[in-house]
TILOVO-686614 format. One record per residue: residue number from 1; residue in three letters; x, y, z of N, C-alpha, C in turn. Coordinates in Angstrom, 2 decimals. Layout:
BEGIN
- nr_rest_nu_nv_nw_cau_cav_caw_cu_cv_cw
- NUM_ALA_X_Y_Z_X_Y_Z_X_Y_Z
...
This chain:
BEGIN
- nr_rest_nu_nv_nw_cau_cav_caw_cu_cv_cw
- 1_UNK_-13.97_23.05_-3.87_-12.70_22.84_-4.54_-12.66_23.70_-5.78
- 2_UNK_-11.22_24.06_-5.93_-11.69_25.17_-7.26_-11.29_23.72_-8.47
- 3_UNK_-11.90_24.96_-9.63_-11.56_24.15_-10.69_-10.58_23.41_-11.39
- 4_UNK_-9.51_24.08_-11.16_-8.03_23.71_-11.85_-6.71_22.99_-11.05
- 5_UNK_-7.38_23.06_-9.36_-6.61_22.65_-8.37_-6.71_20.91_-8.49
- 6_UNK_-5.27_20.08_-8.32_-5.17_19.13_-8.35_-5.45_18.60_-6.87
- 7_UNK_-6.18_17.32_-7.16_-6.47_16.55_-6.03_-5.44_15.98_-4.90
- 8_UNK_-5.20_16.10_-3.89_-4.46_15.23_-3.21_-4.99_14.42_-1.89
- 9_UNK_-4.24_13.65_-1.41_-4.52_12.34_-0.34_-3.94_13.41_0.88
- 10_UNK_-4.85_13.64_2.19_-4.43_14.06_3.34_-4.66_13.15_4.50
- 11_UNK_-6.09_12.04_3.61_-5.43_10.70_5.11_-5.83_9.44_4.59
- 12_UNK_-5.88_8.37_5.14_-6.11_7.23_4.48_-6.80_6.55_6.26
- 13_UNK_-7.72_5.97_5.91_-8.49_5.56_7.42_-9.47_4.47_7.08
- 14_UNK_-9.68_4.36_8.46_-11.38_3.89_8.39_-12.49_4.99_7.61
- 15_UNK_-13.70_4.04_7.03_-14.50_4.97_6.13_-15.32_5.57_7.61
- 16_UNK_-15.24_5.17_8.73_-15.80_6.54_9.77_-14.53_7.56_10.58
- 17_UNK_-13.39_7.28_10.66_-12.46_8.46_10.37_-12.44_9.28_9.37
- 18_UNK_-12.57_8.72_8.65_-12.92_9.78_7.24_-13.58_10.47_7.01
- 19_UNK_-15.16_9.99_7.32_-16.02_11.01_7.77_-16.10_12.30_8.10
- 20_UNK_-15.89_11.57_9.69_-15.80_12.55_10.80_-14.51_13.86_10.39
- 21_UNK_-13.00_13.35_10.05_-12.46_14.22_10.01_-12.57_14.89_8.42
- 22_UNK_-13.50_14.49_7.30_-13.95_15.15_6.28_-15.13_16.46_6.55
- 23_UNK_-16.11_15.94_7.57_-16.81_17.22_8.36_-15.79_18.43_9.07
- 24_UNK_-14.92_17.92_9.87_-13.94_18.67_10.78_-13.23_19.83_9.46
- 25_UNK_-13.31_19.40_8.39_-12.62_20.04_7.53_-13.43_20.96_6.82
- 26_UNK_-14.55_20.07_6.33_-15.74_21.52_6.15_-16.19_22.33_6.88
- 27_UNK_-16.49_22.20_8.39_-16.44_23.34_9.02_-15.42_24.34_9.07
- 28_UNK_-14.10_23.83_8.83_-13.15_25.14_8.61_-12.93_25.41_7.01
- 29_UNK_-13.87_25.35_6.53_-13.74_25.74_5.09_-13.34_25.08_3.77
- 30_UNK_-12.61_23.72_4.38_-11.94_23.31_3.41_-12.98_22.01_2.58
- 31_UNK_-12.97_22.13_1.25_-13.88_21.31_0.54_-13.10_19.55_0.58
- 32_UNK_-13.67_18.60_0.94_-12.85_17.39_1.02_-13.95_16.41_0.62
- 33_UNK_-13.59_14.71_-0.19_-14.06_14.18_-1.20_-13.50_12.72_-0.59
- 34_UNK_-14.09_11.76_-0.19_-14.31_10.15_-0.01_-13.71_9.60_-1.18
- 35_UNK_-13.01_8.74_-0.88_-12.47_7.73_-2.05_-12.54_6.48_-1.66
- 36_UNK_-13.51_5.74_-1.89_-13.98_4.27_-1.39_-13.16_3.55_-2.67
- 37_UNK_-12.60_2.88_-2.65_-12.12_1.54_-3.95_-12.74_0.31_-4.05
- 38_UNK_-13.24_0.27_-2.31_-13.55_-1.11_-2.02_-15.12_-0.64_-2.88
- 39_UNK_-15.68_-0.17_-2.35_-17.00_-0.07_-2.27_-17.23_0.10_-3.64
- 40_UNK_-16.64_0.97_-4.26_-16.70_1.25_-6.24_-16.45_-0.09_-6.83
- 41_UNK_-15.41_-0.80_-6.70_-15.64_-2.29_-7.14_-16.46_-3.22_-6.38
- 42_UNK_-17.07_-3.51_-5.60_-18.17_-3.63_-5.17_-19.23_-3.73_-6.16
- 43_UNK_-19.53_-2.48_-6.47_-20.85_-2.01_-7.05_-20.41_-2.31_-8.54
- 44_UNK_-19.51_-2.07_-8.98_-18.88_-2.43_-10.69_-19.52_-3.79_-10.96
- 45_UNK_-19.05_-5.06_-9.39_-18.69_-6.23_-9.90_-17.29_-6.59_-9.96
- 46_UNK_-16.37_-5.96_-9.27_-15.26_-6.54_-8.96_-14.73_-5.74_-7.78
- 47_UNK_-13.47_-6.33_-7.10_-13.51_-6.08_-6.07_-12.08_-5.36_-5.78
- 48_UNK_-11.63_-3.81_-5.47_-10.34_-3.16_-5.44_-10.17_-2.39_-4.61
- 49_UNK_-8.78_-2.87_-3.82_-8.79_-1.78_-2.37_-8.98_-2.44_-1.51
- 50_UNK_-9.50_-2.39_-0.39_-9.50_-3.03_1.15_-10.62_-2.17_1.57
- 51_UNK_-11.54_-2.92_2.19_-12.77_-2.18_3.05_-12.61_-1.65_4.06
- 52_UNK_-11.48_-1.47_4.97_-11.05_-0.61_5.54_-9.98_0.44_5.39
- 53_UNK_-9.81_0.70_4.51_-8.84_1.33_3.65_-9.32_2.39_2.86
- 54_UNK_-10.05_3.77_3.31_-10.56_4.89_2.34_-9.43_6.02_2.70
- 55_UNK_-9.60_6.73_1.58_-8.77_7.94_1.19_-9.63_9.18_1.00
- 56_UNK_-8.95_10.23_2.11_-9.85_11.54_2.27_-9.02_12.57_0.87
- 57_UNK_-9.70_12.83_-0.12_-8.62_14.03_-0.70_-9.16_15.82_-0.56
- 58_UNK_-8.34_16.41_-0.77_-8.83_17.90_-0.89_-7.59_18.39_-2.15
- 59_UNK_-8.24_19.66_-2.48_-7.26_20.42_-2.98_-5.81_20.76_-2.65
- 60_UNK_-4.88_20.46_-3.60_-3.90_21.22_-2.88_-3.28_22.82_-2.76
- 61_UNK_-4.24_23.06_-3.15_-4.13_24.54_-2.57_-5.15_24.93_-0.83
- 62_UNK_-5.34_23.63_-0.53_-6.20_24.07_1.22_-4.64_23.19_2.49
- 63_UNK_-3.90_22.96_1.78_-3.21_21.56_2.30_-2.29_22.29_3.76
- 64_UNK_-1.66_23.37_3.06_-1.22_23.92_4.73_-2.33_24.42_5.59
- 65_UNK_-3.82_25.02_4.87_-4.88_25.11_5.91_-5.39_23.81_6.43
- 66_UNK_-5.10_22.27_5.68_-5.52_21.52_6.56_-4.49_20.51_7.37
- 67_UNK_-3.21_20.47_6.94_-2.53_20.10_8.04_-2.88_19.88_9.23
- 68_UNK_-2.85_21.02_9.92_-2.84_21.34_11.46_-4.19_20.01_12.00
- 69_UNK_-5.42_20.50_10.78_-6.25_20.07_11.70_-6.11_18.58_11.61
- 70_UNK_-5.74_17.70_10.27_-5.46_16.27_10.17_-4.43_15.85_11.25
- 71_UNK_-3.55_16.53_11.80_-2.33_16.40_12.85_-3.23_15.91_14.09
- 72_UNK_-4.07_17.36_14.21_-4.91_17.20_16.10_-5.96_16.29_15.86
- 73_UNK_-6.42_15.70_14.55_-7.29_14.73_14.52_-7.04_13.59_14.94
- 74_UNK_-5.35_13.01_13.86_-5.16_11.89_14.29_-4.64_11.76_15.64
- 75_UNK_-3.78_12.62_16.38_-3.68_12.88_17.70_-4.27_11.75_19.00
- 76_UNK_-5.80_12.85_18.37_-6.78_12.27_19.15_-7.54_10.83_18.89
- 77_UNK_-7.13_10.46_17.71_-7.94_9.42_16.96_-6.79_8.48_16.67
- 78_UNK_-6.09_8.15_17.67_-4.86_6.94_17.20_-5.53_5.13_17.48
């Protein structure tokens, strides 16, 4: 991710959809970052978000390079 590029949300899933299509994205180049809520309050000592409920972000400057592939992911992953 570069330095100055703002973060954005390209999916919201299960924390193993997220995964998987966070790898799918580094192999085509694009740098992408886990956002657990549940799990961070968890570990704080309090509890925020839903445990099935994580958020994949990337830059938005990769966002029309990752479109396509979040499209044929969920596609396949409904």
């Amino acid at each position: 991710m570069r330095e100055k590029d703002q973060l954005i949300s390209i999916y919201s899933g299960s924390e193993v959809a997220c995964i998987m299509l966070k790898a799918q994205l580094e192999e085509n180049g694009i740098a992408a970052m886990i956002r657990n809520d549940f799990q961070s309050g968890v570990a704080a000592g309090f509890v925020a978000g839903f445990p099935s409920f994580i958020d994949l972000y990337i830059s938005e400057s990769d966002k029309t390079m990752a479109e396509p592939i979040v499209k044929a992911f969920e596609e396949v992953n409904r």
